[in-house]
C-alpha positions as CSV (number, residue, x, y, z in Angstrom):
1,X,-86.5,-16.1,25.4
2,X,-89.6,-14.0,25.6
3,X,-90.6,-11.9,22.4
4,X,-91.0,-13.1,18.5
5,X,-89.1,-15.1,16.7
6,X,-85.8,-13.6,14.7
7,X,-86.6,-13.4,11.1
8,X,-83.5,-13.4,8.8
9,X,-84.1,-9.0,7.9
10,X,-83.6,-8.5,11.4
11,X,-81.0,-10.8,12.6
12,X,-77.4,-9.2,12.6
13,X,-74.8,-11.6,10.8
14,X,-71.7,-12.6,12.6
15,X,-68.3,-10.7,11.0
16,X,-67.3,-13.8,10.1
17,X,-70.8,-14.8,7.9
18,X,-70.2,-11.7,6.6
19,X,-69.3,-11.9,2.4
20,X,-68.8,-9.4,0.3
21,X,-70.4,-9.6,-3.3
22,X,-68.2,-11.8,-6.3
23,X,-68.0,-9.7,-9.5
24,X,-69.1,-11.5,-12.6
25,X,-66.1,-12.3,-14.7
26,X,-65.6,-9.9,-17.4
27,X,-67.8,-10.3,-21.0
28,X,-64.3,-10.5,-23.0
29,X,-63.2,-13.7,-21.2
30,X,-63.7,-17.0,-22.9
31,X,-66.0,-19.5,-21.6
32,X,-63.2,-21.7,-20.2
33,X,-61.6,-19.0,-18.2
34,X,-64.6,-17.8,-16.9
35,X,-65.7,-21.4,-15.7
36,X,-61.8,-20.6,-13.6
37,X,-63.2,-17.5,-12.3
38,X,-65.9,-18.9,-10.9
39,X,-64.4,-21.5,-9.3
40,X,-62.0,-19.5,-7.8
41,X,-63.1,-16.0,-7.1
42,X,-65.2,-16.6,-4.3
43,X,-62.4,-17.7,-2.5
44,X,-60.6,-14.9,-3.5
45,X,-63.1,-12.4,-2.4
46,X,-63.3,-14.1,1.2
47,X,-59.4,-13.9,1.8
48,X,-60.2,-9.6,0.4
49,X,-57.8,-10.5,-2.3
50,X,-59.7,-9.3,-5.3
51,X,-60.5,-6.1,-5.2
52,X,-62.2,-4.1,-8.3
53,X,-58.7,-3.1,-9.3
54,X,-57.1,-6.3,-9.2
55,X,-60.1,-8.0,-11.8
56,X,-57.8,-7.3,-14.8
57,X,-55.0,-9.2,-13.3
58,X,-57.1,-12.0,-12.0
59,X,-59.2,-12.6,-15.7
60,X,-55.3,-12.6,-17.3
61,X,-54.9,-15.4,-14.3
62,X,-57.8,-17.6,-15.4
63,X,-57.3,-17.0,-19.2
64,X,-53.9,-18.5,-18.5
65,X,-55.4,-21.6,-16.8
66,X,-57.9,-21.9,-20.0
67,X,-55.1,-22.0,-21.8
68,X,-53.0,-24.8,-19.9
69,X,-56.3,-27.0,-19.9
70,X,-56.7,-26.4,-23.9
71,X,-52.9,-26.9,-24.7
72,X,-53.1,-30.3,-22.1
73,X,-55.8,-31.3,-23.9
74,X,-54.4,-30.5,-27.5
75,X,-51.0,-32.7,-26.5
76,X,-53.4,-35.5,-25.1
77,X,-55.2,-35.7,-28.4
78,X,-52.0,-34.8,-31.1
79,X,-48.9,-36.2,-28.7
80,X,-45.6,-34.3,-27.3
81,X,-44.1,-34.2,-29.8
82,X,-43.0,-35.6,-33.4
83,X,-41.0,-37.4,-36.1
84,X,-38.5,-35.3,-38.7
85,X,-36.4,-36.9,-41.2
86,X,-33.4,-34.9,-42.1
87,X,-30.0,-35.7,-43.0
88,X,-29.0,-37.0,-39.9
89,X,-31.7,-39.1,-39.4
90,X,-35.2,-39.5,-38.2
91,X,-35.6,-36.5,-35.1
92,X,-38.0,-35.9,-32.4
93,X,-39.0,-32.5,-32.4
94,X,-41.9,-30.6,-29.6
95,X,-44.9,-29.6,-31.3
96,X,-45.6,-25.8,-30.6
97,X,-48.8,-26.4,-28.2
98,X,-45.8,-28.0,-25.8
99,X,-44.1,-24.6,-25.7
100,X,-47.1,-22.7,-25.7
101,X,-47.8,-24.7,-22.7
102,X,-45.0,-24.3,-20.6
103,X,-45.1,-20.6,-21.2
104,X,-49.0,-20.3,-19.8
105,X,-48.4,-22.1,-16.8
106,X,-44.9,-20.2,-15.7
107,X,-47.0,-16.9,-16.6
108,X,-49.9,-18.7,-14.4
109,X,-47.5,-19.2,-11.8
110,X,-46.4,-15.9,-11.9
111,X,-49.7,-14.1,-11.8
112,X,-51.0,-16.6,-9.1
113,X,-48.1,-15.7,-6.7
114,X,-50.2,-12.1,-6.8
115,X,-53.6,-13.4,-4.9
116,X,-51.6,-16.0,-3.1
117,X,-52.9,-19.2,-5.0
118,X,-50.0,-21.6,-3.9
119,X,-49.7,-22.3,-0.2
120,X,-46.7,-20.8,0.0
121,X,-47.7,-17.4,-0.9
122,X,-50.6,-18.0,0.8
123,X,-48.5,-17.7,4.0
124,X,-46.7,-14.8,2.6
125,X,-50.0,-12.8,1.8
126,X,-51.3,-13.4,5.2
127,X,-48.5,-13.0,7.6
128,X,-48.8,-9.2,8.9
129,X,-45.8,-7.8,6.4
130,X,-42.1,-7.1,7.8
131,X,-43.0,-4.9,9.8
132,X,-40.7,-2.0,10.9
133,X,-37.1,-2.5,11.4
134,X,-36.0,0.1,13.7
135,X,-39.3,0.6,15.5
136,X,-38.5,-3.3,16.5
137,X,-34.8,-2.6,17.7
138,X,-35.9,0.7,19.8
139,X,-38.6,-1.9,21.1
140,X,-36.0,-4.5,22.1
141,X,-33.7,-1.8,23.7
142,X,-35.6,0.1,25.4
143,X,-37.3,-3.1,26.7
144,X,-40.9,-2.5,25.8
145,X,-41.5,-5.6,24.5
């Protein structure tokens, strides 16, 4: 091709180079959760699933994972669970971290089904939505489809 070189100021990206920005994860997160934001909000931001309104929701997303990564690490170090003696005997009993565990990840799982973090709302969040009912069944009758 005749003429200069392209220089990368005056070479037009493709829309699919295109990215927007990543917002920096919010000063009040902890350092865990914010290590979780920025391993996942890029992502995020390519699939235009976090949007400035949505930031909240997504920092209460990756405080829950810093949670389930502390609490793992807690029952790694202390164990499950352990020993009572009572009057019936010697009991096994959870310690709290195992509770506190389960209840950050099924509040992780609920808040991740939000940006589509699991595969299978994933599919949901990109499919084109339901669509309109009757606008489909005039469609089919009137045979414009």
């Amino acid at each position: 091709m005749k003429g200069p070189k392209p220089s990368l100021h005056n070479v037009i990206p493709m829309k699919g180079d295109m990215t927007a920005p990543v917002p920096a994860a919010p000063e009040w997160m902890t350092s865990e959760a914010r290590e979780a934001w920025d391993r996942l909000a890029p992502s995020l931001v390519a699939k235009g699933r976090l949007e400035p309104a949505f930031e909240d929701s997504f920092a209460a997303y990756c405080e829950c994972v810093a949670d389930v990564i502390r609490l793992t690490g807690d029952l790694a170090i202390m164990g499950s669970y352990y020993e009572v003696k009572t009057r019936n005997g010697l009991q096994q009993k959870h310690r709290a971290a195992w509770t506190q565990r389960g209840q950050a990840i099924a509040l992780m799982n609920q808040l991740s089904a939000r940006f589509g973090l699991t595969p299978v709302d994933d599919a949901r969040l990109s499919s084109g939505g339901q669509g309109d009912l009757f606008a489909d069944l005039l469609e089919q009758i009137n045979g414009s489809r």
